[in-house]
N, CA, C and O of each residue as an XYZ file, in Angstrom:
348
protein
N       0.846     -1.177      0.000
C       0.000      0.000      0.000
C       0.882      1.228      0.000
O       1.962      1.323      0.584
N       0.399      1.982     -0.593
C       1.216      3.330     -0.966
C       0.573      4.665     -0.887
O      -0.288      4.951     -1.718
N       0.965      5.633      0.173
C       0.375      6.597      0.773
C       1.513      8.173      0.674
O       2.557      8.587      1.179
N       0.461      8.611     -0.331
C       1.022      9.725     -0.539
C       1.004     10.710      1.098
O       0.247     10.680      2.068
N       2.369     11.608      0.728
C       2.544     12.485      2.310
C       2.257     13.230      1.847
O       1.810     13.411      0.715
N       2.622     14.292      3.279
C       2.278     15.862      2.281
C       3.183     16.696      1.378
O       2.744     17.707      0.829
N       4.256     16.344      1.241
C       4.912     17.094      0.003
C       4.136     16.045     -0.983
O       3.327     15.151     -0.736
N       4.716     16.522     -2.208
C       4.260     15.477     -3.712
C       5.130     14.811     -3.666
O       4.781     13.704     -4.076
N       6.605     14.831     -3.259
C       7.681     14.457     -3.954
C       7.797     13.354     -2.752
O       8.974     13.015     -2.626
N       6.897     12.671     -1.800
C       7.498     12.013     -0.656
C       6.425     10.752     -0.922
O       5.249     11.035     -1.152
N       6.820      9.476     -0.888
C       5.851      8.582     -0.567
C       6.350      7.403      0.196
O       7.423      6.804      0.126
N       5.364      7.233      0.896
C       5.578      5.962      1.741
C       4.983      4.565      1.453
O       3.767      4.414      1.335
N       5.949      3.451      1.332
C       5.817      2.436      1.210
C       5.273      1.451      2.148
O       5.607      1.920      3.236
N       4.848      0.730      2.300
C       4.173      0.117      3.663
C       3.891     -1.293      2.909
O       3.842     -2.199      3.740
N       3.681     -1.767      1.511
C       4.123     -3.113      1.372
C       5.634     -3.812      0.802
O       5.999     -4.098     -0.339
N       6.597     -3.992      2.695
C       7.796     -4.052      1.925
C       7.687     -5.713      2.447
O       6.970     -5.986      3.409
N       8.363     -6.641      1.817
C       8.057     -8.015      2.043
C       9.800     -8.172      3.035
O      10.911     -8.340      2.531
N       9.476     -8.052      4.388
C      10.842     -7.534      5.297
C      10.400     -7.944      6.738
O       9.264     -7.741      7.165
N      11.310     -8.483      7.379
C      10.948     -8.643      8.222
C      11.339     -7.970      9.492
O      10.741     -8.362     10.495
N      12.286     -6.973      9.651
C      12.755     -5.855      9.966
C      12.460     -4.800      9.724
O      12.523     -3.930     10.593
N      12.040     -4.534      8.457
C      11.084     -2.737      8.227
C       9.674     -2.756      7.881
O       9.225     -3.418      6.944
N       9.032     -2.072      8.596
C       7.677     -2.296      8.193
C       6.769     -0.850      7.654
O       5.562     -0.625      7.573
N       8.070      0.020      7.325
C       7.251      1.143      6.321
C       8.487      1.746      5.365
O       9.488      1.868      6.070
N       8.673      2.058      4.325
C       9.716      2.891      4.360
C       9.257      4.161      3.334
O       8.322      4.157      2.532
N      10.456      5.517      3.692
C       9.933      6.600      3.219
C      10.832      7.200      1.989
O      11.989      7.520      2.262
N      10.417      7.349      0.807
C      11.075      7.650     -0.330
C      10.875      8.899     -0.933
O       9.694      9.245     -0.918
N      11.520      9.551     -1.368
C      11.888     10.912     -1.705
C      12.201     10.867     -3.481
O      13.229     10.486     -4.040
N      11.031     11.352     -4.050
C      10.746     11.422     -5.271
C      11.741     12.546     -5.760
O      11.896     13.517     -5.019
N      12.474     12.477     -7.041
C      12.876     14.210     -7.467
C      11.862     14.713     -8.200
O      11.222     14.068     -9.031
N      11.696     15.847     -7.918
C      10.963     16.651     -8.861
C      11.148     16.375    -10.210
O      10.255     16.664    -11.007
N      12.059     15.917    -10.534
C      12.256     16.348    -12.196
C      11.567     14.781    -12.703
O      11.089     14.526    -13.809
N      11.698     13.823    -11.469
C      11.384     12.620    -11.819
C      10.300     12.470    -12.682
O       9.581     13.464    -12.584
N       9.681     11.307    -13.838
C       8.419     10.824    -13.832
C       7.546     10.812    -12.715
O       8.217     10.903    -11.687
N       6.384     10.740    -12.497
C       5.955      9.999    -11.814
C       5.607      8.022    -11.807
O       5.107      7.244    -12.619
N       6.098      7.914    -10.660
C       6.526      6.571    -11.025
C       5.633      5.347    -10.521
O       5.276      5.603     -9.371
N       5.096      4.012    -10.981
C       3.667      3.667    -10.447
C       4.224      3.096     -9.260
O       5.379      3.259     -8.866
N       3.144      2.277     -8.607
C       3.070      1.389     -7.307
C       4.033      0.713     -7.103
O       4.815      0.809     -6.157
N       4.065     -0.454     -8.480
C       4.733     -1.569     -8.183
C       6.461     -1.290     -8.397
O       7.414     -1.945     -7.976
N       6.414     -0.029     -9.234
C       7.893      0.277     -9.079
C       8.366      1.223     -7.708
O       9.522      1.299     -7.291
N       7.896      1.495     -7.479
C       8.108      1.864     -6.147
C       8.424      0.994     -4.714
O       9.161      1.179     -3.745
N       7.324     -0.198     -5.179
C       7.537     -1.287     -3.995
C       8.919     -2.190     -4.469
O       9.661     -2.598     -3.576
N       9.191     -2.444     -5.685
C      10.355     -2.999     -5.847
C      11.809     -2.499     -5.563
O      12.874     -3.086     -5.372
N      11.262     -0.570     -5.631
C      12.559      0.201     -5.478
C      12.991     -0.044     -3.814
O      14.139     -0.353     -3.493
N      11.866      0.148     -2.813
C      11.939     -0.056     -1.607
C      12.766     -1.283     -1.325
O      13.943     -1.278     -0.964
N      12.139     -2.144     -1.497
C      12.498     -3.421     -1.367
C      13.846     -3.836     -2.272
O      14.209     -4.956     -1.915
N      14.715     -3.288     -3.343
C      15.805     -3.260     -3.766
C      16.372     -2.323     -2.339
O      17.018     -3.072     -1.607
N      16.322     -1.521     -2.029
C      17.572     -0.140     -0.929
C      17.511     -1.228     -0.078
O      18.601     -1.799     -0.107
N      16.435     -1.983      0.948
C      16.549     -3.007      1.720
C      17.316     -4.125      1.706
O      18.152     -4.275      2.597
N      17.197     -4.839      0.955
C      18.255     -5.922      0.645
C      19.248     -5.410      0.933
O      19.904     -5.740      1.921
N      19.675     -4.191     -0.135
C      21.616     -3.569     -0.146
C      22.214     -2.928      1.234
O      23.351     -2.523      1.474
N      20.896     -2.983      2.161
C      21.162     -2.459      3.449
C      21.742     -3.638      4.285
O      22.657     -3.530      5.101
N      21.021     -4.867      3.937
C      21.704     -5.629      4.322
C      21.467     -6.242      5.996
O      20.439     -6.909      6.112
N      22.229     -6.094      7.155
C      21.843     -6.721      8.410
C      21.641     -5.077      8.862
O      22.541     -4.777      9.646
N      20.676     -3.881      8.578
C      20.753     -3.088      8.895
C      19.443     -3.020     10.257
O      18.283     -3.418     10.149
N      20.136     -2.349     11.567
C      19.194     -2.997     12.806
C      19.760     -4.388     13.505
O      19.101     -4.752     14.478
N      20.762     -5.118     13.183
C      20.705     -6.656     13.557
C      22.212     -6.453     14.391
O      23.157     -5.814     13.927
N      22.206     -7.081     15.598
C      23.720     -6.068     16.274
C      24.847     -7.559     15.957
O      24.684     -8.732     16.292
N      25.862     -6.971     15.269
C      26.538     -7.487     14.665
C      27.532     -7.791     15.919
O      27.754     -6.992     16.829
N      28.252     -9.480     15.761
C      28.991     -9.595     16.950
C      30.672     -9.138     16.524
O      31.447     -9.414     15.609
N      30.693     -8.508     17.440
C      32.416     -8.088     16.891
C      33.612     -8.646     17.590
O      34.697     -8.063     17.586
N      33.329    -10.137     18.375
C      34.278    -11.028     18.838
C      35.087    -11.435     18.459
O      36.015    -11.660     19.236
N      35.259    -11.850     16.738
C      36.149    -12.399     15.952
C      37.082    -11.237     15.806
O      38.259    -11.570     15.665
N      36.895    -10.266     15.807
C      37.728     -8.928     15.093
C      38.740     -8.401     16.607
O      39.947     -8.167     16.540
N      37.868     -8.296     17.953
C      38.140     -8.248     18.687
C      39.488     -9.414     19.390
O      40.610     -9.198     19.847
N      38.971    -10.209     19.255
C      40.200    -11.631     19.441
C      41.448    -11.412     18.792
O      42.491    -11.412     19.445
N      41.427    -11.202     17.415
C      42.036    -11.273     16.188
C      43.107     -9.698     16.632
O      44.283     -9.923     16.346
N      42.891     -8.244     17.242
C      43.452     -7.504     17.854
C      44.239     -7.985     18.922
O      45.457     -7.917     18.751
N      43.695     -8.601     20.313
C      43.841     -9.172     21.100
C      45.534    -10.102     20.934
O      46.670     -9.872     21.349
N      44.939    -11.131     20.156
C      46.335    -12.239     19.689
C      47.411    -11.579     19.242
O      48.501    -11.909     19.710
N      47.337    -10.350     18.097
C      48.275    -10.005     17.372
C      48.851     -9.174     18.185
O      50.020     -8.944     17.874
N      48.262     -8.340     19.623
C      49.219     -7.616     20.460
C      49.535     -8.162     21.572
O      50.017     -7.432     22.438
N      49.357     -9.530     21.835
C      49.946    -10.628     22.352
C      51.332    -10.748     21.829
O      52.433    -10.507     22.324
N      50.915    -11.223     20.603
C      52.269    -12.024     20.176
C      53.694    -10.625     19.844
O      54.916    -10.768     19.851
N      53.049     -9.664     19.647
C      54.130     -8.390     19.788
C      54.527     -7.914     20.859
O      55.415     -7.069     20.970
N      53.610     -8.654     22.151
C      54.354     -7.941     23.510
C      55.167     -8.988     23.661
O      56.195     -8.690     24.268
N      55.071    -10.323     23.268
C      55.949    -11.531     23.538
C      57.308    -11.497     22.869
O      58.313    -11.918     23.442
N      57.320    -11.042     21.773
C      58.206    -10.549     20.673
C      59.006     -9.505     21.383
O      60.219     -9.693     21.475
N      58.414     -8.302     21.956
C      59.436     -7.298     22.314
C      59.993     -8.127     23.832
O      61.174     -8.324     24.116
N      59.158     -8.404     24.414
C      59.734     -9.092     25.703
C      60.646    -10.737     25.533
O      60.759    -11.550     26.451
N      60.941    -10.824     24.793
C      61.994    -11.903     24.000
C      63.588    -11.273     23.635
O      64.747    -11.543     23.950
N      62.901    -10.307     22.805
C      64.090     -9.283     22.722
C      64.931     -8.959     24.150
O      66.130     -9.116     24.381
N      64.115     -8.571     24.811
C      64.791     -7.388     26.263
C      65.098     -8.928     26.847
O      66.304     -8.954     27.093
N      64.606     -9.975     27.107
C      65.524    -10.775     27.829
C      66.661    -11.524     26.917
O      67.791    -11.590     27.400
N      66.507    -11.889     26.084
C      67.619    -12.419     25.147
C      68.726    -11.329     24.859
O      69.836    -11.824     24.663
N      68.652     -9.779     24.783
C      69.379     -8.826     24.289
C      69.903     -7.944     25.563
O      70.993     -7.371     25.566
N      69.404     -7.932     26.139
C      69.896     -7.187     27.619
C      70.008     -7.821     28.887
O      70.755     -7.349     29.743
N      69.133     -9.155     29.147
C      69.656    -10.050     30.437
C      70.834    -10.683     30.149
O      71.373    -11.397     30.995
């Protein structure tokens, strides 16, 4: 369903097949055609997809670890040095 706002140039989408958004709001250009229903619901529903896990809280453990190890193994590295090179 598709519900014009109050500018001309604004419409809202409300059949997006999503299970995370349940309206979205699109911004016509002026210079545009006017453009029908079903291209509109496909345009919605194309920006969605490319959004991707947008809303979904992404775990950042792997990235976090992966920091973690690599300034591990460089404090082990410099502290290898200072006892092998100066004890």
């Amino acid at each position: 369903m598709i519900t014009r706002a109050y500018k001309k140039n604004m419409v809202i989408v409300s059949d997006i097949e999503s299970d995370t958004v349940e309206e979205a709001y699109l911004f016509i250009r002026e210079d545009a055609p006017s453009p029908d229903e079903s291209t509109l619901v496909k345009e919605a529903g194309r920006i969605i997809r490319a959004c991707g896990g947008a809303g979904k809280a992404r775990s950042s453990l792997p990235v976090a670890l992966l920091w973690f190890l690599s300034g591990m193994s460089v404090a082990a590295a410099f502290a290898s040095v200072i006892y092998f090179f100066i004890l």
